[in-house]
Steps between C-alpha positions, in 0.01 A plus 500: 500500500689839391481746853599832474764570798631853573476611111693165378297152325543168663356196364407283818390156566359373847726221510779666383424724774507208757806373375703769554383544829595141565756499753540850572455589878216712603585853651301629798143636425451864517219589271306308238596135450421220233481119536701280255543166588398520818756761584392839583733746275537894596311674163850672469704203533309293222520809281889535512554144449256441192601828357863597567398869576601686787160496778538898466415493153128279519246594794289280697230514301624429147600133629167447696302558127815279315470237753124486591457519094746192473303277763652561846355562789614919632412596874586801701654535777383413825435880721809434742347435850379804723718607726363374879523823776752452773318409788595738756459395873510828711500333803845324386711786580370526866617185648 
């Protein structure tokens, strides 16, 4: 399927796309992810590998549309965790 990625054609295949993934190490999730073979990729990551460009030159957004239009499965991230208040015991500093 020819995908358009920052300004430059790439002819992609699904499993092309899942073999060169094969083997390569997932980096920590920060944003959006996508599942390919049952690894969970960083959008970024998958982009740089499939494509050879720098991750400064593609956004977010142009692999979510590439990869969603290719078959995968694209999620975003989970909200980080709310911060919990620190419980303050006033009656701590009076023993």
């Amino acid at each position: 399927m020819r995908c358009v990625i920052a300004r430059f054609p790439f002819d992609l295949i699904m499993s092309e796309v899942t073999h060169k993934m094969d083997g390569v190490a997932p980096e920590p999730i920060t944003s959006a992810a996508v599942g390919i073979g049952g690894v969970d990729y960083p959008v970024k990551q998958v982009g740089a590998v499939i494509t050879r460009l720098d991750r400064r030159d593609f956004t977010e957004k142009e692999m979510i549309a590439a990869l969603t239009r290719l078959g995968f499965t694209c999620r975003a991230a989970a909200a980080p965790a709310p911060a919990r208040p620190a419980v303050i015991d006033p009656w701590a500093e009076m023993q």
